[in-house]
C-alpha positions in Angstrom: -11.2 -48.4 -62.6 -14.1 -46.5 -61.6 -14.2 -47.6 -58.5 -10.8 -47.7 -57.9 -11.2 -43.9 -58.4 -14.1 -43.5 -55.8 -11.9 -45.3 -53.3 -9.2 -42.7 -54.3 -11.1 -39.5 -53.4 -13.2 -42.0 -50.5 -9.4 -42.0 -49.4 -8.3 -38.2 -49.8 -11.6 -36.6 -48.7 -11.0 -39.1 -45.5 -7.3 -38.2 -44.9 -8.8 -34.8 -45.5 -10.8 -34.6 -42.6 -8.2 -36.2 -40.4 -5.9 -33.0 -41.6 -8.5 -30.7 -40.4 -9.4 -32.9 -37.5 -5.4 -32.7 -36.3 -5.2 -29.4 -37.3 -8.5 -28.2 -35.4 -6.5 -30.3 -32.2 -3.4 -28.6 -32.8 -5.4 -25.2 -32.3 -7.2 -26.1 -29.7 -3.7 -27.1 -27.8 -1.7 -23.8 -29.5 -4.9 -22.2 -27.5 -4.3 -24.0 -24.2 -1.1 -23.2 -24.4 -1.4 -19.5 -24.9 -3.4 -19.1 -22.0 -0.7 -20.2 -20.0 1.7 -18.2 -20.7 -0.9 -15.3 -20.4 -2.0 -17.0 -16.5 1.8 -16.8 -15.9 2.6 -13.5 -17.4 0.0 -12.5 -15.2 1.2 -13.8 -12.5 4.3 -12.5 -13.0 3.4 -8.9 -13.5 1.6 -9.5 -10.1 4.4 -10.2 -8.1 6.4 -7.1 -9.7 3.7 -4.8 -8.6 3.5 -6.3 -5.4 7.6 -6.5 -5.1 7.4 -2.7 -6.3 5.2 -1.8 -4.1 7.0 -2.7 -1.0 10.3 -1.5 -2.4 7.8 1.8 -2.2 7.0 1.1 1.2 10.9 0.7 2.0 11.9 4.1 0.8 9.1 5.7 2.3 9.7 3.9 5.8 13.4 5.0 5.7 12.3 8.8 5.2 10.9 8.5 8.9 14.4 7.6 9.8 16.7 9.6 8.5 14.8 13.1 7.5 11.8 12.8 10.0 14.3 11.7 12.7 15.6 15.2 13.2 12.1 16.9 13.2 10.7 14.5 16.1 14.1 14.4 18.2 14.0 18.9 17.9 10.0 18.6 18.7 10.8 16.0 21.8 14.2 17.7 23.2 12.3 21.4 23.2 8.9 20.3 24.3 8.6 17.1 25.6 5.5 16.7 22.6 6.0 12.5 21.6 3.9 11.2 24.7 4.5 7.1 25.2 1.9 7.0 27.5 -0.1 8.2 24.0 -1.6 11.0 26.3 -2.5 14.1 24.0 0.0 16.7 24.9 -2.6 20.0 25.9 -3.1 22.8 23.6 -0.7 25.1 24.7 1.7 23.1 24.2 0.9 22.7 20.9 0.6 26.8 20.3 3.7 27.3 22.0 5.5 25.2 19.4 3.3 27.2 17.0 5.0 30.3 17.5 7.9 29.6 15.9 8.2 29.1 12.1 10.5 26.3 12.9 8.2 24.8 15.5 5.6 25.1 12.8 7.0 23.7 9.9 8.2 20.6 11.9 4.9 19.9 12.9 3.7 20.0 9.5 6.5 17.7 8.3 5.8 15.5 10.7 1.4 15.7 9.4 3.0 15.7 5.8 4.9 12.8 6.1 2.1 10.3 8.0 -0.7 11.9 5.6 1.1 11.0 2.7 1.5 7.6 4.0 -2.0 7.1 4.6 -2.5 8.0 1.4 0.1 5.5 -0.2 -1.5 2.6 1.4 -5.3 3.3 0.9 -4.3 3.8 -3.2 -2.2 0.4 -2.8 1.1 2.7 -3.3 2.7 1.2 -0.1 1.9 -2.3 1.6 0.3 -1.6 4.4 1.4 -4.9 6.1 5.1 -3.7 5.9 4.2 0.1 6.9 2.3 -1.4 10.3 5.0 -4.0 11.1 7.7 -1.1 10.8 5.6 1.4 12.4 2.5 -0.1 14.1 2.9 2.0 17.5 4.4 5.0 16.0 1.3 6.2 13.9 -1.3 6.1 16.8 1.0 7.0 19.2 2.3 10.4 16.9 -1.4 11.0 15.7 -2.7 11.2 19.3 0.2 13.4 19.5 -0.4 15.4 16.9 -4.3 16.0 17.6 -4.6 19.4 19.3 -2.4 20.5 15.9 -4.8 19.3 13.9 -7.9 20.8 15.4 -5.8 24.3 15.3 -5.4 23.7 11.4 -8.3 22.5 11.2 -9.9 25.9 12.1 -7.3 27.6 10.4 -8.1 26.3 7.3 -11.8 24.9 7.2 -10.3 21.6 5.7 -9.9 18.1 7.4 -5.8 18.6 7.5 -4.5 15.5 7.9 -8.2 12.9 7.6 -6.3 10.3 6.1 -3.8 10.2 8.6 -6.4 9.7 11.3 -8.4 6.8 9.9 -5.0 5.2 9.2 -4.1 5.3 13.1 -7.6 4.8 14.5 -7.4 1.8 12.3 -4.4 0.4 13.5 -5.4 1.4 17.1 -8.2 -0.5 16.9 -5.9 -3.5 15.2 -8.6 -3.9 12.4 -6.4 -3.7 9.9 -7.5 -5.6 6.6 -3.8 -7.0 6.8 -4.7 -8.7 9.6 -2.0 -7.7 11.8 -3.3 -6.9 14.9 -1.7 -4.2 17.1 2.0 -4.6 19.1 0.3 -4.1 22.4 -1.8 -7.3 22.3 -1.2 -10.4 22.7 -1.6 -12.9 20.4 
């Protein structure tokens, strides 16, 4: 009987083990499993940023059309200051829409606006991918435009007005954009 007894516990200690063998398996898989679902969660949260972001970008891009649309048609109509030929209109051109506190402020909506977009995209606010294909000619084009503005403010103020906005549309002049979209002008 003795021994029938040793088999016994021989018996439990071995189903036993097996318990906390299956059980260590089962943990091992619940943990497998967990890092899934954080993978995908991941994942997930990823592509909302990245869906938020260019909803961002959308807004902002619309802004140029409706409430900047006013400011360059007034600055074009009176002055003849968007260049396509993305010639630099001269300096006096620039102070004679200076003299006005109309003039003035729409030439700083217009720094405002691409400044802030700069901004956007270098802090991964807006997708820059989205901002160049909506605008890739404008920003150069309206910077180049802008320049003798600057250099007054500039002086003005003894800060770098609008910095941002230049390395964003010497970037995309030069089409080394880290998007990888090169600019409208060349071909492909």
């Amino acid at each position: 009987m003795i021994m029938g007894a040793i088999r016994l516990t021989d018996w439990l200690s071995i189903l036993g083990d097996a318990i906390l063998i299956g059980g260590l398996l089962a943990a091992i898989w619940q943990v497998r499993l967990f890092a899934g679902q954080v993978q995908l969660t991941r994942r997930q949260m990823g592509d909302q940023l990245d869906w938020s972001r260019k909803q961002a970008t959308f807004e902002y891009l619309a802004r140029y059309r409706t409430e900047l649309h006013q400011t360059t048609l007034a600055l074009q109509t009176h002055h003849n200051f968007l260049r396509h030929d993305r010639s630099t209109p001269d300096e006096l051109v620039i102070e004679s829409i200076l003299r006005s506190d109309e003039g003035r402020l729409q030439l700083f909506e217009m720094t405002y606006y691409f400044e802030h977009l700069a901004i956007g995209i270098s802090a991964g606010l807006f997708d820059e991918r989205l901002a160049r294909e909506v605008l890739g000619n404008v920003v150069p084009s309206t910077y180049k435009s802008l320049v003798p503005y600057l250099k007054i403010r500039r002086k003005e103020t003894g800060k770098t007005v609008g910095a941002n906005f230049e390395k964003l549309a010497t970037k995309w002049d030069q089409g080394t954009a880290e998007s990888g979209i090169g600019p409208a002008t060349r071909a492909a």
